[in-house]
Kinemage of the C-alpha trace (Angstrom):
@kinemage 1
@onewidth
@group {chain A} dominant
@subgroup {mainchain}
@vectorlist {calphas} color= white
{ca unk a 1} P 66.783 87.669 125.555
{ca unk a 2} L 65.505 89.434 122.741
{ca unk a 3} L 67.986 90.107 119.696
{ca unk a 4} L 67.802 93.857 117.889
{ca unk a 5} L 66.526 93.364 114.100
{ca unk a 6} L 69.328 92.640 111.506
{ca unk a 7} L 70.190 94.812 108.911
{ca unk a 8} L 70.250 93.706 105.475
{ca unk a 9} L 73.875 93.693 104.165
{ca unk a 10} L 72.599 93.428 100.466
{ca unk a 11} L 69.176 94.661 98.176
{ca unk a 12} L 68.425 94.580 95.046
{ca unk a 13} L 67.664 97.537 92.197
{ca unk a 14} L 64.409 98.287 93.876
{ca unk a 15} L 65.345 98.916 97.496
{ca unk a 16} L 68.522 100.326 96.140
{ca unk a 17} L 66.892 103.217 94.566
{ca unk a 18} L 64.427 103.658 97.361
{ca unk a 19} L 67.736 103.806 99.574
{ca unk a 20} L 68.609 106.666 97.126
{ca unk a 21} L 65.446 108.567 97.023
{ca unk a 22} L 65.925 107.869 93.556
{ca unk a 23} L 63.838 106.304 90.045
{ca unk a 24} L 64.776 102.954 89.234
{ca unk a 25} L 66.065 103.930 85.665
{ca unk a 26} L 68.789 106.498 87.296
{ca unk a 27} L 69.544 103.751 89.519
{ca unk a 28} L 69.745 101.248 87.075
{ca unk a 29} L 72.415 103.225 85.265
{ca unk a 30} L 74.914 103.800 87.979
{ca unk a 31} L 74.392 99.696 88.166
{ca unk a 32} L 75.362 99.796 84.161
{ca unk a 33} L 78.017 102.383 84.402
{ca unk a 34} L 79.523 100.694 87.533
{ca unk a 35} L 79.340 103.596 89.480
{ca unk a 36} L 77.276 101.628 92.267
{ca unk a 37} L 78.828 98.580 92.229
{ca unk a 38} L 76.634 94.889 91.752
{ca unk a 39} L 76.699 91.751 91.275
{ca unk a 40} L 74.390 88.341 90.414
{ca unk a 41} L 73.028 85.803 92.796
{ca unk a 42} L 71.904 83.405 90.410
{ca unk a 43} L 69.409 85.277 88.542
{ca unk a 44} L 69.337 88.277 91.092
{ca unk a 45} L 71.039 91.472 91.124
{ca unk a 46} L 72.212 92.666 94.796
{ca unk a 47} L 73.760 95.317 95.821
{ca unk a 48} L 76.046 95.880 98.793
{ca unk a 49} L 74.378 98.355 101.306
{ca unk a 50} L 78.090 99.334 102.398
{ca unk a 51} L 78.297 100.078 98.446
{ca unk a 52} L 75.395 102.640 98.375
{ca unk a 53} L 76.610 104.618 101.663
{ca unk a 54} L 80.273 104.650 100.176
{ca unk a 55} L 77.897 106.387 96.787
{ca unk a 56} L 76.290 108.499 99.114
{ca unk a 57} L 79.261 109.628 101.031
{ca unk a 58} L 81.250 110.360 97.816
{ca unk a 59} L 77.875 112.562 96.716
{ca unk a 60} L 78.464 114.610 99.657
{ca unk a 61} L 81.616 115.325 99.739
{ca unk a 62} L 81.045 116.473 96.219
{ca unk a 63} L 78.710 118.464 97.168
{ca unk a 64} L 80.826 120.200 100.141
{ca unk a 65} L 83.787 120.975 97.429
{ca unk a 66} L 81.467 122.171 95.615
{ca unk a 67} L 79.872 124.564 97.923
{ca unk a 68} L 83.621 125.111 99.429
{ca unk a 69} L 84.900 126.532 95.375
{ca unk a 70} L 82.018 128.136 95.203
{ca unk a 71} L 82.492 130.476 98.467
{ca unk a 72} L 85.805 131.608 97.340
């Protein structure tokens, strides 16, 4: 029996930012600012895939009260 492919729970800056549809350098300073949250495997940065949905989510829902104050 065949097992579906796993996801990967963390990435690093790279992949991060790719998950973003975003430049390294804007990703790299959420990392800094601690608005995407990180941490270090030895000498590796990883981020938490949860982490960057949770970013993602919280950029939408901006983006829907936004949209919502700007309709009234």
């Amino acid at each position: 029996m065949k097992r579906p492919p796993l996801s990967p729970r963390v990435v690093g800056p790279n992949e991060a930012a790719a998950l973003l549809n975003e430049s390294r350098d804007k990703t790299y300073g959420k990392l800094r600012s601690g608005e995407l949250p990180s941490y270090l495997d030895g000498r590796l940065r990883r981020i938490r895939v949860a982490d960057i949905d949770a970013l993602i989510e919280r950029r939408l829902a901006a983006a829907q009260s936004e949209q919502s104050e700007g309709a009234r």
